[in-house]
N, C-alpha and C positions, 0 to 999 in steps of 0.2 A: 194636419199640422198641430202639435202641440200647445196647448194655452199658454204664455207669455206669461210666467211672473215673476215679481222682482225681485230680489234677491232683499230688500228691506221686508218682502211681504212673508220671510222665511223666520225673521226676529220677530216680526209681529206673532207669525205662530205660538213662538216660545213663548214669547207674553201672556198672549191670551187668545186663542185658536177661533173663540165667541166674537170676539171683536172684528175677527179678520173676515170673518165668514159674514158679519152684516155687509162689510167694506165689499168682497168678491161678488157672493152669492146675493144678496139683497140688493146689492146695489147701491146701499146706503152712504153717500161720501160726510165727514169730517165737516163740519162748515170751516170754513178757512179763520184764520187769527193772524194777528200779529207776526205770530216766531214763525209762523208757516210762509207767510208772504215776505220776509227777511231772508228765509234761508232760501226759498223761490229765485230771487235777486241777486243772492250772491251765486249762485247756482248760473244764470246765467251772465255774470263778470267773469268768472275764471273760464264758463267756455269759450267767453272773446278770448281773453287773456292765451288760451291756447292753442288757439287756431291764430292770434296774430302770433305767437313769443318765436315763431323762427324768422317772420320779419324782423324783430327786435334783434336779435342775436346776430342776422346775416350784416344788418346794420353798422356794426361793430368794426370799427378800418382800423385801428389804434392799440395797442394795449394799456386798457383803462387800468387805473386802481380799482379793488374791491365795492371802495366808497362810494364811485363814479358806476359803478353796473346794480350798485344796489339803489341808487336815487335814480337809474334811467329804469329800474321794475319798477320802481316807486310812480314815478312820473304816470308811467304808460296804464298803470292801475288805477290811478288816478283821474286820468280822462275818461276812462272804459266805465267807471262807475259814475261821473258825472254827466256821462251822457245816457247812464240807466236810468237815474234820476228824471232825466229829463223824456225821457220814452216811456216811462212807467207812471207818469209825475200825479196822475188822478189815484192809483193804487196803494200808492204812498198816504197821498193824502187821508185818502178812507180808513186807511190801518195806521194813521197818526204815526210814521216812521218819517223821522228827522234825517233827510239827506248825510248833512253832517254824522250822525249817530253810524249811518249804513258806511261810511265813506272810512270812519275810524276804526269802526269791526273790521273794516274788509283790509283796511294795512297792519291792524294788529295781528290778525290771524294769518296774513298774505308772508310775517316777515322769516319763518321759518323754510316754507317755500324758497320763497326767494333768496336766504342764503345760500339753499343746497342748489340753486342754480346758477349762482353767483360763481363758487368753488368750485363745479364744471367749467363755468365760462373763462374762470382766470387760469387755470390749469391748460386749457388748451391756446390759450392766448401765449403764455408762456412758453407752449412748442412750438407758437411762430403762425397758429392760424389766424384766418381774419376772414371776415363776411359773410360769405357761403359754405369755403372750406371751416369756417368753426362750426358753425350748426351743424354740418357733416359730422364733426372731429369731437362733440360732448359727448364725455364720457362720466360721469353715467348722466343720459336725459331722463330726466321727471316731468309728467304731468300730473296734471290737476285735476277733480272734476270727471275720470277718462270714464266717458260710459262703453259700455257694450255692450251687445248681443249674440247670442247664441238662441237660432232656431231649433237647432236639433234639438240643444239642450230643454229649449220653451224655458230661456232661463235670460234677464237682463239687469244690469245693475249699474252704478257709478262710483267708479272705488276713488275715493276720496284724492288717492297720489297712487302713483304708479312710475317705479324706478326700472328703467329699460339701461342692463350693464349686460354682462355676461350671463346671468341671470334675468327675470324679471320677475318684480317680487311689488306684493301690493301693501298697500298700506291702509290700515282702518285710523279714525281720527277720531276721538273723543273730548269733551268738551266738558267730564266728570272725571272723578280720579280713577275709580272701580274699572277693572274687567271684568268683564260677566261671558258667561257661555255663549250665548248670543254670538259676541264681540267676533269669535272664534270661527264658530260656524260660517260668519260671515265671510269672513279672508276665506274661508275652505268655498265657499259658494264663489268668490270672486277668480282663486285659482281653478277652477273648472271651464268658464268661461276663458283667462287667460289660453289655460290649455287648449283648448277647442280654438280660439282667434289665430293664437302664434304657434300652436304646435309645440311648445315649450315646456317640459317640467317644473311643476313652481310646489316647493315644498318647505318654503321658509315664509312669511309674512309678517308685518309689522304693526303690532297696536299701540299705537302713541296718545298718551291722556296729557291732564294738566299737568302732571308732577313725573311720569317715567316714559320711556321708549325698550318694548319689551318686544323680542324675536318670539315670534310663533312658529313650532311644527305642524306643517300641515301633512297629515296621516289622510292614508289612504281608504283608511276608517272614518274619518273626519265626512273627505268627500261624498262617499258612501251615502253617511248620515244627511247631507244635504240633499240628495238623489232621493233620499227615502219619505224626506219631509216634503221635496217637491210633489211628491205623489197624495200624499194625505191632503197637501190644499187642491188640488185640482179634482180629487174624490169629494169633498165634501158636500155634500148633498141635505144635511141638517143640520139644526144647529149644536154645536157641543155644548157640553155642560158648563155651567159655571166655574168661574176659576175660584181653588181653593183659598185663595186669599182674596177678600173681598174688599182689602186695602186699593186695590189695584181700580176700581170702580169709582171709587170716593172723586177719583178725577180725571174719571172718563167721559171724554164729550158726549159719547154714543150710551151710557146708560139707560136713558129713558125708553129707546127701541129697545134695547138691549134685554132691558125687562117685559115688555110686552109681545117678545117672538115665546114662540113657545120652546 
């Protein structure tokens, strides 16, 4: 069976091949921080969030206003992280992460989600569904968070959102303004996996930053290129050279091994 790697461990590549190779091959991990144990957290909210959200929806007897299904995501996100809060509540503590602070990220960033869920929900409210027949009947369903696997591939990832219409088409989510090549590769790494779960052609994806929402072609060249870099990390047997910008070191956790491998 092929080795399992992540589809994040494909950006790391592009970054810096040295780095990746202490993390795979050395064995060396990251000591953990702050933004790693935040993103940890929210990471697992949204996967409650999507294993309950077809209770939430089947819930639904009524046709609500807009206002009324976007304070009942609100609500239901709102429990699901105060009760992380409280199952996590020593980890918190160690990495001085404010309940409150984790609780405001996760509805600021949660409310884009949640309108493109909203606007399924009222749409088919509006042909008359309700409970079970509506979760049936959303068109188009998005999740959050959607991880996957592909063994054949030895390829797994968690594409940020994933919109299931007549298509199914992923979504990358950035938290900078810039796309970068990476960003790319990634959706192309994500559509392969897609392919391979639902048997589906995915030749469009989406990279959403702070400031635009831009369609991506995914080329069959693209995927290729992700096939071909899966193989280089799973070859790597020494360490690569230095990266030619040494900017990239200045604020790297792992420099100090990083200097003393050969």
């Amino acid at each position: 069976m092929k080795k399992i790697i992540n589809v994040t461990d494909i950006v790391s590549y592009l970054y810096c091949p040295r780095k990746l190779y202490l993390k795979l091959v050395k064995g060396i991990k990251e000591p953990p921080n702050k933004k790693m144990i935040s993103g940890f957290l929210k990471h697992k909210i949204f996967d409650l969030f999507n294993k309950n959200e077809r209770v939430i929806v089947s819930s639904i007897k009524e046709n609500l206003k807009k206002e009324q299904i976007i304070a009942l995501y609100n609500h239901h996100l709102t429990n699901l992280t105060l009760k992380l809060t409280k199952t996590y509540s020593n980890m918190i503590k160690t990495f001085d992460i404010k309940p409150e602070d984790l609780l405001k990220e996760t509805l600021d960033f949660s409310q884009k989600e949640i309108l493109l869920r909203t606007n399924s929900i009222k749409n088919a409210l509006n042909l008359g569904f309700f409970g079970k027949d509506l979760w049936r009947n959303l068109k188009p369903k998005y999740l959050t968070e959607f991880e996957i696997i592909s063994y054949n591939l030895g390829l797994k990832g968690r594409i940020d959102r994933i919109k299931f219409d007549e298509t199914i088409q992923p979504y990358e989510i950035k938290t900078r303004d810039k796309i970068y090549e990476g960003d790319k590769l990634q959706l192309a790494a994500y559509s392969l996996l897609i392919e391979e779960e639902f048997g589906k052609k995915v030749e469009k994806g989406i990279i959403e930053t702070k400031i635009k929402q831009e369609e991506i072609e995914i080329s069959e060249q693209d995927k290729k290129k992700v096939l071909e870099i899966l193989e280089k990390i799973r070859n790597m047997t020494s360490a690569p050279p230095f990266p030619n910008n040494f900017n990239k070191c200045r604020s790297c956790s792992l420099r100090k091994q990083c200097f003393e491998i050969e």
